[in-house]
N, C-alpha and C positions, 0 to 999 in steps of 0.2 A: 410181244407181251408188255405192259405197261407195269411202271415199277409200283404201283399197287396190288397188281395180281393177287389176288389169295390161292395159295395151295389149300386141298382140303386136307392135308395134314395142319396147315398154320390154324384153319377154321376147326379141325379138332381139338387140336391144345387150346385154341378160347375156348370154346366153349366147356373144356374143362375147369378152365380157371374161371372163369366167371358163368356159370351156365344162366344164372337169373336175367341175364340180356340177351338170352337166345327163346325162350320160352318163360311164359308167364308162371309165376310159381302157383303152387297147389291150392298154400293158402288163399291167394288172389283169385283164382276162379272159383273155389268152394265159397266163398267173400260174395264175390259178383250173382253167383249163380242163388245163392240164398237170399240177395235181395230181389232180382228179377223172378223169385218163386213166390216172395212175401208179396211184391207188387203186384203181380198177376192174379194171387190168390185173392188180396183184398180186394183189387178191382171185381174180379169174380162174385164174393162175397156181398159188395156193394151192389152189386148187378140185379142178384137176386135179391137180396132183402129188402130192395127198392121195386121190386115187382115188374122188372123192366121186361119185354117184347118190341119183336119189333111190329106189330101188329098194333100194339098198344101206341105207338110212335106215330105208327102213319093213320090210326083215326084221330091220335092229336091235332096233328096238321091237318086233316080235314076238318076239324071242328073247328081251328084256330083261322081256317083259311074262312070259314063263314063268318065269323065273328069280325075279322078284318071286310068282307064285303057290306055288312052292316052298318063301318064305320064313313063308307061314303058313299053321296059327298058327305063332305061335314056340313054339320049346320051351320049356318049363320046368324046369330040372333037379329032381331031384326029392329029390336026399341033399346033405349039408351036403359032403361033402368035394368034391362039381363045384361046387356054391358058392362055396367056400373058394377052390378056384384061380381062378376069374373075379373074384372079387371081389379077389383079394390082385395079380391080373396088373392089373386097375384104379388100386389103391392104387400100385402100381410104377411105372404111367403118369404119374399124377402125382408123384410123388414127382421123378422123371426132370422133369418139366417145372419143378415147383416148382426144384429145385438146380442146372439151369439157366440158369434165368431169372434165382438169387439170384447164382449167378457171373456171370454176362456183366453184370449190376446191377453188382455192386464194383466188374465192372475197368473199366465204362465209366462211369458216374459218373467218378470225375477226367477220363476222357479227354474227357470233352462239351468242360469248359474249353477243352483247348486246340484245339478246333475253332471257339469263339466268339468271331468280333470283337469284341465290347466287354470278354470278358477280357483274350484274346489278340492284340491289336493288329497283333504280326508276321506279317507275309503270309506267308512261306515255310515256318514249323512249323505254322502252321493251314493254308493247302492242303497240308501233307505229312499232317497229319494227316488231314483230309477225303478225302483219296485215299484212305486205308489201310482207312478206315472202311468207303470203296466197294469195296475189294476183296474184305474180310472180308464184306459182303453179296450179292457178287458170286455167291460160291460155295454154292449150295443145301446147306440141312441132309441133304438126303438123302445129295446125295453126301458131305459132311462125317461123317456116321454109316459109310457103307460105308466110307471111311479108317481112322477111329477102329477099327472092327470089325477090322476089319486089326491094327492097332497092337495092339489091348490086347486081344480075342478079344470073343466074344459077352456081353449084357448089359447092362443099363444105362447102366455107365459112359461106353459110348460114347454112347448116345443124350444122358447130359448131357454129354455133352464137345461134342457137334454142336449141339447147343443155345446154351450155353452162347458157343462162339465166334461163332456165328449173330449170336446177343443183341450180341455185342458191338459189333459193328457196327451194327447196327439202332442199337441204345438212343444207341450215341457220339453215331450225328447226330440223333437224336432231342431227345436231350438237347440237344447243342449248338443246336440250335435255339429250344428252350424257353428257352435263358438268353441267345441271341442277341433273342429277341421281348421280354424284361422292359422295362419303363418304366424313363427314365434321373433321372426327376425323384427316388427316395428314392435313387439313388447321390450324385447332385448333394446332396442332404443330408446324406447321411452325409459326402462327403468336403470339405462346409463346416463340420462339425463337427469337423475333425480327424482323420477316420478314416484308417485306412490303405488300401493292396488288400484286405489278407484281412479287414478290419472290413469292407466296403466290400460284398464278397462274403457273409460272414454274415449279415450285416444289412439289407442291400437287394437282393439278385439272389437268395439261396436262400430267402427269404421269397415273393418271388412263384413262383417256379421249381419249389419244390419239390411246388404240388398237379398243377402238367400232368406233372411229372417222375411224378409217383406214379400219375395213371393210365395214362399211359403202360405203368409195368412192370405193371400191373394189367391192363390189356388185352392184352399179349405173353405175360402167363401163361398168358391165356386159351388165347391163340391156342395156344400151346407147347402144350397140357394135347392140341388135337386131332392138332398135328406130331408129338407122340409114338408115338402110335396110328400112323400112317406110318411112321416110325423101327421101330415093333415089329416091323412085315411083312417088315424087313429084318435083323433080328437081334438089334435092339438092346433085346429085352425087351418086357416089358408086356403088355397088351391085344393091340394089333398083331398081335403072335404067335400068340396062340391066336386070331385072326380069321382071321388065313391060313393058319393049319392048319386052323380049321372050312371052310370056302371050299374049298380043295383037294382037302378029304376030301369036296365035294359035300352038307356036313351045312347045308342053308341055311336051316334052323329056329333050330341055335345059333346060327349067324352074325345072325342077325335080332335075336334076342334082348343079341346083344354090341352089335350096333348101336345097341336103345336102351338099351342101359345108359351107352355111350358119350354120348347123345343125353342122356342124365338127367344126367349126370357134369356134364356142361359147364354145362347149368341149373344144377346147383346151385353150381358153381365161379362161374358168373357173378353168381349173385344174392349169395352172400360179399363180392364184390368189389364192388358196386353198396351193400352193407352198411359195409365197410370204406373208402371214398371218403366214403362219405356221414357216417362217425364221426371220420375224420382231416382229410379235409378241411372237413365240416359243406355243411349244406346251403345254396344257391344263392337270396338272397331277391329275390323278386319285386317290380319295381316297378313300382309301380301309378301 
């Protein structure tokens, strides 16, 4: 016998004295058990009040499956000027995504600061501001686009103006997080050298801050480059537009066709970006 042995006398006296490490306490399972009945219920709940079958499931998919054989091949256009508009309603989408993304970048840059406690120390203007951020995220671009459409009439403008406020809030906490995670050790240098806040800020917090801050908006343009395409279906320009006009009109050869151009768009938008991270910020060395 090995001198760890347990007699079941030794395993009776634990578990007298501690019996919470032999079996899960009462509370803990009535705990567990009450959420696995809330989760099940709701899903149940959702199931039904959403009209779900699976009968209802599988004529989707055969209805989904004809719609997809409709879409090829794709078409091709075959003269420069249906080129011209697909390719110019493309360039428009981004454009709309790029001058979005570079507004809601200005206005929210300053504002990250004063959401991060180790610039902004006062609790009550960084939770005011932190709220504000979550409001502005609160409100989906889309419906931010139908507003703007409102406002200012059909077109781009709104699409970047819904963007753009979108971004604002995204990027605030975004950002403020990035410079809320910096390392306190090159401040602590700096401000043993005499620095000030704003030397303090320059020189240690936007030095490390600034490459998460930059993929950041590098990855939200992305993102923005496909929200636009969304945004168009409702007024606001672009691709979008002529997709839900091909779609409507039952032409589901162009619409396929729009789709991968859309689908190429993004590749190429991303591998830019994957180019540009990799020149400003330089690449990641491996250690061996």
């Amino acid at each position: 016998m090995g001198q760890f042995d347990l007699k079941s006398e030794d395993i009776s006296e634990a578990k007298a004295l501690v019996p919470g490490a032999f079996e899960t306490p009462l509370k803990t399972r009535l705990l567990r058990f009450a959420a696995w009945s809330t989760m099940i219920g709701l899903t149940a709940w959702c199931l039904y009040a959403f009209d779900f079958s699976p009968m209802r499931i599988v004529e989707g998919i055969g209805r989904l499956g004809r719609v997809l054989s409709f879409m090829f091949p794709p078409h091709v256009w075959t003269t420069w000027m249906e080129w011209s508009e697909v390719l110019a309603a493309l360039g428009e989408t981004v454009a709309m995504a790029f001058l979005g993304t570079l507004l809601g970048t200005l206005i929210a840059f300053p504002l990250g600061f004063l959401g991060a406690k180790n610039i902004l120390p006062l609790g009550w203007i960084r939770i005011t501001s932190r709220r504000g951020f979550d409001t502005l995220r609160a409100v989906d671009q889309l419906i931010l686009a139908l507003i703007f459409i409102r406002a200012f009439g059909l077109g781009p403008l709104a699409g970047i103006l819904a963007i753009a406020v979108s971004e604002i809030g995204t990027l605030s906490k975004l950002f403020a997080e990035a410079i809320e995670n910096t390392s306190k050790k090159p401040v602590d240098g700096v401000r043993a050298s005499g620095g000030g806040p704003l030397q303090t800020i320059r020189f240690a917090v936007l030095p490390q801050a600034l490459p998460v801050i930059l993929s950041i908006v590098l990855y939200n343009f992305e993102s923005n480059t496909r929200s636009g395409t969304i945004l168009g279906i409702v007024g606001a320009g672009g691709i979008g537009f002529l997709l839900s006009d091909r779609i409507a009109a039952y032409k589901w050869g162009e619409a396929w066709m729009m789709i991968f151009l859309i689908i190429a768009m993004v590749y190429v938008i991303d591998g830019i970006s994957g180019w540009l991270r990799m020149k400003i910020i330089g690449k990641t060395e491996t250690v061996h």
